[in-house]
N, C-alpha and C positions, 0 to 999 in steps of 0.2 A: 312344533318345530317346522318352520320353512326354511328353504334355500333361495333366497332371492338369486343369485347368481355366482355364475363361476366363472372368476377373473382372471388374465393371463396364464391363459392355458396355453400351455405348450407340449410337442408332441416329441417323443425320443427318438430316435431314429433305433428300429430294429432287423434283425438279420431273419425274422419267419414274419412272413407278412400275413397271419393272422391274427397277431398278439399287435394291437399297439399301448405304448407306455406313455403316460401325460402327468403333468403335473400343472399346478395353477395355485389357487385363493378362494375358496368357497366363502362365500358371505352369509350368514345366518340369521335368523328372525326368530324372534322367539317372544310375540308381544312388545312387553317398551325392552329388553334385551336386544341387542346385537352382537354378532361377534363373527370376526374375520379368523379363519384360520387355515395355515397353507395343507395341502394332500398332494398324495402322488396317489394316482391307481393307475391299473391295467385294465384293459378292456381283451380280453377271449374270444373269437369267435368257435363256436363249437358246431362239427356238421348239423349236427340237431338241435332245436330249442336258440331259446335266447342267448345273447353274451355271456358270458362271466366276465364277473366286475370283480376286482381287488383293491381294495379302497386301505391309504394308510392317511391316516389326521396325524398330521406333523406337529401341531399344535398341539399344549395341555390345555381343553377346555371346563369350563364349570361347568356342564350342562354333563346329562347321564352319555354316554356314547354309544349305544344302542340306537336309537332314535336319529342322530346325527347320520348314521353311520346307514341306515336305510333310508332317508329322507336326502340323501347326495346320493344313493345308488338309486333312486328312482329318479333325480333330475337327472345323470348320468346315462341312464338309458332314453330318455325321453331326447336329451338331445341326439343323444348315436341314431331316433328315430330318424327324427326331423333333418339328419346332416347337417348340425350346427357343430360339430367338434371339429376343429384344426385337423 
């Protein structure tokens, strides 16, 4: 399972500015499969350690959701590295 990308993302506006809330279009790979399907998460920051990520798949996909569901919180994180999130 890859994440090619995450598509209009957008960002919610919140009232504690450590919690931001997004939502978009995650694009998925999975060999000759594809599939688009929309999420919302929240991003955490926690004094200590990494983010916490809350991931919802808005879509019903065929694929197990286990997999999905760690394989968009690691591109998730990767982007919160790099400052590529809205």
């Amino acid at each position: 399972m890859k994440v090619v990308e995450l598509r209009e993302l957008s960002r919610k506006e919140s009232a504690v500015h450590y919690i931001k809330e997004f939502t978009g279009v995650a694009v998925l790979d999975s060999g000759p499969l594809k599939a688009e399907a929309d999420i919302a998460f929240t991003l955490e920051h926690k004094p200590l350690g990494p983010p916490e990520i809350t991931l919802h798949v808005l879509d019903p996909l065929d694929w197990p959701l286990l997999p999905i569901v760690r394989a968009i919180r690691e591109h998730i994180l990767d982007l919160e590295k790099t400052g590529r999130l809205p």
